[in-house]
C-alpha positions in Angstrom: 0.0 0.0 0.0 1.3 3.5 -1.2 0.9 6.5 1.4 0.8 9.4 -0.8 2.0 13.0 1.1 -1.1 15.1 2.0 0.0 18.1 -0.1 -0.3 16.2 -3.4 -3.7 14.8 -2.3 -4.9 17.9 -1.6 -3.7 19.3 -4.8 -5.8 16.9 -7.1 -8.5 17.2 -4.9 -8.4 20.9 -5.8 -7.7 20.5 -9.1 -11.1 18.2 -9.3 -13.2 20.6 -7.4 -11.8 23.5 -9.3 -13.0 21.5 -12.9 -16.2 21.2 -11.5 -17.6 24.3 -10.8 -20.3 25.7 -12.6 -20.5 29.3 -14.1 -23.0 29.6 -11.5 -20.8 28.5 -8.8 -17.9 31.2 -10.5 -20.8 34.3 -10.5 -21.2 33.3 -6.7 -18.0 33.4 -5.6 -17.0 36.3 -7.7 -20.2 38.0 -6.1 -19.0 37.2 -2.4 -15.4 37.9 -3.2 -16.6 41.9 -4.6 -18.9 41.8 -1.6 -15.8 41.4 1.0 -13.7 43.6 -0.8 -16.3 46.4 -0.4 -17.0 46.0 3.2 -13.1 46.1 3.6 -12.8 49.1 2.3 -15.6 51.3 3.3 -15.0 53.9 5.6 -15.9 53.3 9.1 -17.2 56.9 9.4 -19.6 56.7 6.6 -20.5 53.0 6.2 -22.2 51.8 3.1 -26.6 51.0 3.8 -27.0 47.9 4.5 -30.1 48.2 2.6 -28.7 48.1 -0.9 -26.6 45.1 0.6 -29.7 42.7 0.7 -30.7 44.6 -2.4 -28.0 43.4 -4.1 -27.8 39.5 -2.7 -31.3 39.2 -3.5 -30.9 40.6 -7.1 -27.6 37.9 -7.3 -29.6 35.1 -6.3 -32.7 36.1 -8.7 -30.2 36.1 -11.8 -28.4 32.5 -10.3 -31.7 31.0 -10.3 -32.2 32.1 -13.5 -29.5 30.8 -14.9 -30.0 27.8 -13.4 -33.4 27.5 -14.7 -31.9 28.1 -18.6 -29.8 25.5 -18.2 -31.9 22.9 -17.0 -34.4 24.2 -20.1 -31.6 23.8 -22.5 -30.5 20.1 -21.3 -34.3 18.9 -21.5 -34.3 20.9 -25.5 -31.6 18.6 -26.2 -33.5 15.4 -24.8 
């Protein structure tokens, strides 16, 4: 039995995970990843509404949902 180092299992593993995100999956992250950077660098003495916050989530999920739903349109089209 071959004991293979952690690093290079965790590596593929990544590699795997990486190939199977969806474009979905890529909006969301890219979504969160602008939504961090923003609350980083806001100013503590004039902080962004929360409001336009959950505004903005909820408009991000409406559009993931419907791209979800085109996709699952356009694989039964092709049944």
């Amino acid at each position: 039995m071959q004991i293979l180092p952690m690093q290079s299992t965790s590596a593929s593993s990544a590699a795997a995970s990486a190939a199977a995100t969806t474009p979905a999956q890529d909006l969301n992250n890219m979504f969160l990843q602008l939504l961090v950077t923003q609350l980083k660098s806001q100013s503590p003495l004039d902080p962004l509404d929360p409001n336009a916050f959950v505004a903005q989530l909820a408009q991000f999920n409406s559009l993931s949902e419907l791209t979800q739903i085109r996709q699952i349109l356009q694989k039964l089209a092709t049944v």
